[in-house]
C-alpha positions as a printed NumPy array, in Angstrom:
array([[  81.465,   27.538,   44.764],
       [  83.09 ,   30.83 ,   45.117],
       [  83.096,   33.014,   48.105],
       [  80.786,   36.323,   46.653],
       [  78.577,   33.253,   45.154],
       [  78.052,   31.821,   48.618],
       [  77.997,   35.07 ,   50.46 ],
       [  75.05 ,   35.473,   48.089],
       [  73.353,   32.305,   49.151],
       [  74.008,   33.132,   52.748],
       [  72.511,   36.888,   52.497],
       [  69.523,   35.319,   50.472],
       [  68.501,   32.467,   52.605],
       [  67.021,   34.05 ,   55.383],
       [  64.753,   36.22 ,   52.831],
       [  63.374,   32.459,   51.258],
       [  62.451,   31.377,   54.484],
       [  60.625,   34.957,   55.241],
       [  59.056,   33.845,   52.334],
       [  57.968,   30.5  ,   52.365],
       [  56.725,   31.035,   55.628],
       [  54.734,   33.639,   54.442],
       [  53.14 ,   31.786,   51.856],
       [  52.39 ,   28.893,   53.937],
       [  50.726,   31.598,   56.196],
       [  48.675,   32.878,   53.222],
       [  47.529,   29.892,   51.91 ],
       [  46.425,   29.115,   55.58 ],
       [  44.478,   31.899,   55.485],
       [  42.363,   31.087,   52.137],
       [  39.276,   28.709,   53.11 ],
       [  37.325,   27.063,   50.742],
       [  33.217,   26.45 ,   51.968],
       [  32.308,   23.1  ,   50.263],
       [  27.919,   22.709,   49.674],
       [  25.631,   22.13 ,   52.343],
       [  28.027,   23.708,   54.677],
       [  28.85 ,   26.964,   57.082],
       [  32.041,   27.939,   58.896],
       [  31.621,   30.046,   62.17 ],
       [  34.377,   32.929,   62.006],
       [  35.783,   34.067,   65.287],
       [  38.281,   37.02 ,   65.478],
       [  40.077,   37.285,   68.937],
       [  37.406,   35.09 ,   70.739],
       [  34.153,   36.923,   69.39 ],
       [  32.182,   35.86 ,   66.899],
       [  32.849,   37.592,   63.736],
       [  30.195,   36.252,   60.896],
       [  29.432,   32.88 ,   59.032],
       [  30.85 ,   31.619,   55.407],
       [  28.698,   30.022,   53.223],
       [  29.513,   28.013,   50.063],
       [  32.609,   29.393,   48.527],
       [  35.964,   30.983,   48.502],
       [  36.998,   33.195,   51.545],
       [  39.767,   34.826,   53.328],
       [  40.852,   35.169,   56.977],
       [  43.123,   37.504,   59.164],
       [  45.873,   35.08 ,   60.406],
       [  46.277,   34.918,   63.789],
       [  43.238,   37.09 ,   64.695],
       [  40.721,   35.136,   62.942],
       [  39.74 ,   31.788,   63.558],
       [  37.18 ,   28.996,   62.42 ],
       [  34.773,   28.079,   65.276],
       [  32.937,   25.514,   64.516],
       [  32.323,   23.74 ,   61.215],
       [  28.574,   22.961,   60.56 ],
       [  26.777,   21.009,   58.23 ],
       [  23.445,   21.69 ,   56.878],
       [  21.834,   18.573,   55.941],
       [  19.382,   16.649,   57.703],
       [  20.295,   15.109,   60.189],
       [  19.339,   11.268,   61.743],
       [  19.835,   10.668,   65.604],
       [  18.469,    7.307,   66.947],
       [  18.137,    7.292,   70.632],
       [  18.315,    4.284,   72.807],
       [  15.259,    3.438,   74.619],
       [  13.793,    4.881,   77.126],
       [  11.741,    3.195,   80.218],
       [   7.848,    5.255,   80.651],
       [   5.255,    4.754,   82.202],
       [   1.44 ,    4.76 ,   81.375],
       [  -1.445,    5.954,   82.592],
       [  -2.421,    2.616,   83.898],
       [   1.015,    1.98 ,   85.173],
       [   2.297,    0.166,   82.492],
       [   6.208,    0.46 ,   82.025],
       [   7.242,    0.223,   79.065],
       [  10.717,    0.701,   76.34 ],
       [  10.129,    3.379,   73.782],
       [  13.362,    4.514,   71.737],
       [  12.708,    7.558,   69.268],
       [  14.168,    8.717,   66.088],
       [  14.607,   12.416,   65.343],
       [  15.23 ,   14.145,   61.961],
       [  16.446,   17.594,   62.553],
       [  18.415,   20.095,   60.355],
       [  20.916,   23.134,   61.184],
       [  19.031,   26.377,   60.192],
       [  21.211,   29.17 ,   62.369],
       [  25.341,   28.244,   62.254],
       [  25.828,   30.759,   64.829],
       [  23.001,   29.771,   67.59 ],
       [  24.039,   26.074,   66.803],
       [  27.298,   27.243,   67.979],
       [  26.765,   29.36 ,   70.69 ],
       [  23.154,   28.607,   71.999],
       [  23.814,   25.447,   73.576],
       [  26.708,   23.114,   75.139],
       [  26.292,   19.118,   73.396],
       [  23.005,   20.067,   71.41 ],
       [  22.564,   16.568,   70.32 ],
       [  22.618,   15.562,   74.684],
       [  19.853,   18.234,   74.62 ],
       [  17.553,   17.349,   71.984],
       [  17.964,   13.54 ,   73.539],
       [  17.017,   14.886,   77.047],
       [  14.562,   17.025,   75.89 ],
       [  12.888,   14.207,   73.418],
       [  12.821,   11.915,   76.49 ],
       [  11.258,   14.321,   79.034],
       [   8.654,   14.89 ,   76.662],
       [   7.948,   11.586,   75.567],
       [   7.011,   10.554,   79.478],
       [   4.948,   13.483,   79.901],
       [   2.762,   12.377,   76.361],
       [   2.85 ,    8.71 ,   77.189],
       [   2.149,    9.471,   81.017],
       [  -1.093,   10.992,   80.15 ],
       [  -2.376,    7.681,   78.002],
       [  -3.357,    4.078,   78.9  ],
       [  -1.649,    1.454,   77.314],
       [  -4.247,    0.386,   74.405],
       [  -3.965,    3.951,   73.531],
       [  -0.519,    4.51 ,   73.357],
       [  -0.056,    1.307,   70.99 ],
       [  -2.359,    2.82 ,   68.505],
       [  -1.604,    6.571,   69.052],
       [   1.543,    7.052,   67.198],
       [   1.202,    8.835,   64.392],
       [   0.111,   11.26 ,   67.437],
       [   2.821,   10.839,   69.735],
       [   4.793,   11.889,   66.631],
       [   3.318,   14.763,   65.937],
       [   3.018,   16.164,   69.721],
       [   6.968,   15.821,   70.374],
       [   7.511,   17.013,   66.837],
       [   5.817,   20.397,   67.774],
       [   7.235,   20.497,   71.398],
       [  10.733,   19.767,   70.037],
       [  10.59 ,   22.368,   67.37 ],
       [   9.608,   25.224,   69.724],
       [  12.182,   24.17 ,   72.298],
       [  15.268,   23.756,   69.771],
       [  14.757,   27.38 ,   67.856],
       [  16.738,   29.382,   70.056],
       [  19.627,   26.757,   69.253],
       [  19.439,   27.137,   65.475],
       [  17.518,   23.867,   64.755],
       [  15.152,   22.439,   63.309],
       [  13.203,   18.783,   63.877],
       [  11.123,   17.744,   60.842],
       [  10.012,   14.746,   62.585],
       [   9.593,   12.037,   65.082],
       [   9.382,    8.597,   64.53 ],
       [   8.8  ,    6.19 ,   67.477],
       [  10.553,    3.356,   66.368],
       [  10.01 ,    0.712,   68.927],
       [   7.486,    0.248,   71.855],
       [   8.223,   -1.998,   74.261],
       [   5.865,   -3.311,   76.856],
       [   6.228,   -5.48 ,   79.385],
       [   6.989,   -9.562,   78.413],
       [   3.588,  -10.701,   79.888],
       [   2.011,   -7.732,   78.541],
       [   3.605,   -8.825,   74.864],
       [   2.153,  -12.822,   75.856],
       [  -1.622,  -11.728,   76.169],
       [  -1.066,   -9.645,   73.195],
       [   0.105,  -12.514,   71.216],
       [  -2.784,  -14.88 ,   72.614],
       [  -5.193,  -11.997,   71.773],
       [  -3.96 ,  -11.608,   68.481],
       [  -4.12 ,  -15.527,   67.424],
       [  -7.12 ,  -15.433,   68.507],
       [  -8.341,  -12.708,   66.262],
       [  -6.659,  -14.534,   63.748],
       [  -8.488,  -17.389,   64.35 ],
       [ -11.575,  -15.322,   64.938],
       [ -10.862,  -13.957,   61.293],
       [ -10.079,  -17.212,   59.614],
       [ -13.7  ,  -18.562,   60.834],
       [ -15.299,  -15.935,   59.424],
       [ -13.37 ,  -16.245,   56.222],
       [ -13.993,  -19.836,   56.184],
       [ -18.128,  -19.115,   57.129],
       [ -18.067,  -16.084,   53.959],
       [ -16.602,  -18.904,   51.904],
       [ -19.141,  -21.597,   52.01 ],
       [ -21.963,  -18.803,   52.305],
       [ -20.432,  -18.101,   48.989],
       [ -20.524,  -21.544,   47.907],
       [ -23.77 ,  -22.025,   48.802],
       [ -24.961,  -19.145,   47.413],
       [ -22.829,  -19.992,   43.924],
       [ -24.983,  -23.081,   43.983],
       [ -28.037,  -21.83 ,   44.671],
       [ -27.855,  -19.537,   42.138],
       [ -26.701,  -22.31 ,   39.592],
       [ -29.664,  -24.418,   40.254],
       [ -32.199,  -21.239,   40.11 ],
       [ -30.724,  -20.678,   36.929],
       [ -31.099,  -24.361,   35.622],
       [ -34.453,  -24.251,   36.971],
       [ -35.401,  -21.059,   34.783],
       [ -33.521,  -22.539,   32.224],
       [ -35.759,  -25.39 ,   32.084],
       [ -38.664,  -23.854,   32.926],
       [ -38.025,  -21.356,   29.769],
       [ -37.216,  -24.595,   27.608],
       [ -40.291,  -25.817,   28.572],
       [ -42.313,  -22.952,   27.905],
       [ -40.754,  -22.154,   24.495],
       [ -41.654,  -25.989,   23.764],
       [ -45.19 ,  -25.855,   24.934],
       [ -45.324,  -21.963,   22.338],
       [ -44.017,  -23.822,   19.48 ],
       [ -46.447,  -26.866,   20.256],
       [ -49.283,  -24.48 ,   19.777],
       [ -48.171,  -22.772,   17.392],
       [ -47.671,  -25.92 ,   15.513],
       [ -51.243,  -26.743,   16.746],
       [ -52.805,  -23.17 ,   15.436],
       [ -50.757,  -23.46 ,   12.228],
       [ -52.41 ,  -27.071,   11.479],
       [ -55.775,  -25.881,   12.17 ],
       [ -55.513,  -22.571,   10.636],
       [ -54.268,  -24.848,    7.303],
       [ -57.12 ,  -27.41 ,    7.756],
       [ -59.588,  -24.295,    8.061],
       [ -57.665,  -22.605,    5.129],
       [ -58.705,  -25.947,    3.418],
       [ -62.105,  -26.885,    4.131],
       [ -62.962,  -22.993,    3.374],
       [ -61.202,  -23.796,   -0.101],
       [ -63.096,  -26.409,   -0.94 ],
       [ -66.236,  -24.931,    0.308],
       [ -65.62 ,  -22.209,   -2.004],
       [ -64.603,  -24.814,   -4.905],
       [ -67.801,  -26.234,   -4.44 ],
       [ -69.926,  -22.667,   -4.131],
       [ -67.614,  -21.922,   -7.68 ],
       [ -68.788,  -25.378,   -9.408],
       [ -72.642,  -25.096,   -7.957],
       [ -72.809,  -21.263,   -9.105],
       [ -71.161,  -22.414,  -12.717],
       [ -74.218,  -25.141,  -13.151],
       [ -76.845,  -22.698,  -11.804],
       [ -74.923,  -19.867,  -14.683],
       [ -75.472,  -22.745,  -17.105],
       [ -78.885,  -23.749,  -16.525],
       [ -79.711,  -20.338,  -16.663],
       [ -77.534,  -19.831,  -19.946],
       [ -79.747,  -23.021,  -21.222],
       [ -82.834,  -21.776,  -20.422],
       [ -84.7  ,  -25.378,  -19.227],
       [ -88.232,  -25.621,  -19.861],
       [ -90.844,  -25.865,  -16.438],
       [ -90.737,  -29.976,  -17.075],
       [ -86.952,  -30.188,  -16.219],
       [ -87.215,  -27.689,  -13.327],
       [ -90.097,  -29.631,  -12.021],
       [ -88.403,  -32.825,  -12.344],
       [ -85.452,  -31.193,  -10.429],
       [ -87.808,  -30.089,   -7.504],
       [ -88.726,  -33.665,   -7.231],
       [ -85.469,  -35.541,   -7.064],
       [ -84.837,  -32.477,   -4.226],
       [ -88.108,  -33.638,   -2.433],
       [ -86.928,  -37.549,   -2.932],
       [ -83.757,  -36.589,   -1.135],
       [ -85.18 ,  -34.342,    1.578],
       [ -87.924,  -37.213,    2.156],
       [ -84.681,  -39.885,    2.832],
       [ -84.05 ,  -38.27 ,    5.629],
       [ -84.882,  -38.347,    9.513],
       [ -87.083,  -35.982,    9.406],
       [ -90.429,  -36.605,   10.842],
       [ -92.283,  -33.779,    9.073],
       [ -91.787,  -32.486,    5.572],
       [ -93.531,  -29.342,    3.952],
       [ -94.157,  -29.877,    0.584],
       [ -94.284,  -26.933,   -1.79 ],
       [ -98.073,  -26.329,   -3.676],
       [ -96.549,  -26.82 ,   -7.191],
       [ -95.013,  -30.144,   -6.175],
       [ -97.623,  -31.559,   -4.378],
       [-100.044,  -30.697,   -7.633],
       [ -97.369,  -32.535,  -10.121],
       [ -97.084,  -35.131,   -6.937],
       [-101.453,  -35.49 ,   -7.256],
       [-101.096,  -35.319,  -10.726],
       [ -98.407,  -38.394,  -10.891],
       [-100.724,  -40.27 ,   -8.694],
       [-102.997,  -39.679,  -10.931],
       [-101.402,  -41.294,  -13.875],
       [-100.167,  -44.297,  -12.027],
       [-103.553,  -45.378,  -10.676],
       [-104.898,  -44.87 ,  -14.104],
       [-101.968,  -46.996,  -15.507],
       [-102.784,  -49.76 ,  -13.234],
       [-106.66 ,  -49.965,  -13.85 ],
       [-105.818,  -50.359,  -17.46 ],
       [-103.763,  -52.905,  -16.556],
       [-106.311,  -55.389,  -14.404],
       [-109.05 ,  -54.459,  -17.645],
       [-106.492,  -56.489,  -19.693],
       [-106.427,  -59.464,  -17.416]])
């Protein structure tokens, strides 16, 4: 290379540095803000403002990013902590909190190790809750306990930018002979329960048997009386068809007896033949059992008069011997 060439080089090198240094220094200075989070923005030591989701540029050298802090919900699970009951009871309790950034700059600058606060805090107010309730209670009080250090939590962390959305007890811990007569007590209400299970079962049973046999007993009972309805009615329809008959012929013999009396009359008979009919009616009625008989006046004169004639028949007779 030739002397003016490298001269050139020499004179320009300095000026590349100048700058690449000053685009290193410039690109530096350009932040990006991804979701969900905020950058706290110092310039010379004071706080300056927050970026939110974006591009953004900064003063190099004067300004400076604080504290990088993310907005999602958080999830802290505390070991446990040793209270004590009402009755004196001591027992392991460790909490969960769920708590969000809402303020980037009183996160920042409201508290030193806000996560060794809200622990502290979450523990001093669990003993006072649980230190006011017996030990029964406290097992069955939860969804209480939860809500009462939710609320004193919340008031306590606003000046520090946060918020706690809940509180979840997530174990409690008593004491090992404690947990024994709870497990005896609790097989025993199992047992307790299965007994009465069993006893509903065979009541049940019973019951399903019971009713089976009440029904096969109406059953019957209905059989029985739908036999005995269509025995009479078999009973009604035979005598209503024996009635239906003897009323028939009854009538078939009215029909026949009024046809002879129409054709007597269409005949005219002569007094002989009706007389001669009276008679064969008194012959009948006098076959009877009857121990009196009234005998019309024109019969008994035709009966005299037949007398009559016989008598005179046989004296005619006994002349001729």
């Amino acid at each position: 290379m030739s002397l003016p060439a490298l001269l050139v080089v020499e004179a320009l090198a300095p000026v590349a540095i100048v700058v690449a240094v000053l685009i290193i220094i410039v690109i530096s200075c350009i932040k990006i803000v991804p979701q969900s989070q905020a950058y706290v923005i110092q310039r010379l030591g004071a706080y300056k403002c927050t970026w939110q989701t974006g591009l953004h540029f900064k003063l190099p050298v004067f300004d400076k990013v604080a504290k990088i802090v993310t907005l999602k919900e958080q999830v802290v699970d505390f070991p446990p902590q040793p209270v004590i009951t009402q009755d004196n009871v001591t027992m392991q309790i460790d909490t969960v909190v769920f708590f969000q950034i809402t303020d980037p700059k009183l996160y920042t600058y409201g508290v030193e190790r806000p996560l060794a606060a809200i622990e502290n805090l979450t523990a001093t107010t669990l003993r006072n809750i649980i230190g006011e309730m017996e030990l029964d209670h406290t097992l069955t009080s939860r969804d209480t306990i939860n809500s009462k250090i939710r609320v004193i939590l919340d008031e306590a962390t606003d000046p520090w930018g946060i918020k706690v959305n809940r509180v979840e007890l997530k174990n409690i811990i008593p004491p090992s002979e404690i947990q024994d007569a709870m497990e005896k007590q609790m097989k025993a209400e199992r047992q307790r329960r299965e007994a009465i299970l069993r006893a509903e079962g065979e009541k049940a049973s019973k019951i399903l048997v019971a009713e089976g046999l009440k029904e096969s007993q109406i059953l019957a009972a209905e059989g029985e009386k739908q036999s005995a309805i269509l025995r009479a009615e078999a009973v009604k329809e035979a005598k209503m068809r024996e009635a239906e008959g003897e009323a028939q012929a009854i009538l078939t013999v009215q029909k026949a007896q009024a046809e002879s009396i129409k054709l007597i009359n269409e005949a005219a008979p002569e007094d002989g033949y009706i007389t001669l009919k009276k008679l064969e009616a008194f012959g009948k009625a006098a076959d009877g059992q009857a121990t009196k008989i009234i005998i019309p006046s024109e019969i008994q004169g035709v009966a005299g008069l037949a007398e009559g004639v016989i008598q005179t028949v046989k004296s005619e007779e006994k002349k001729g011997e």
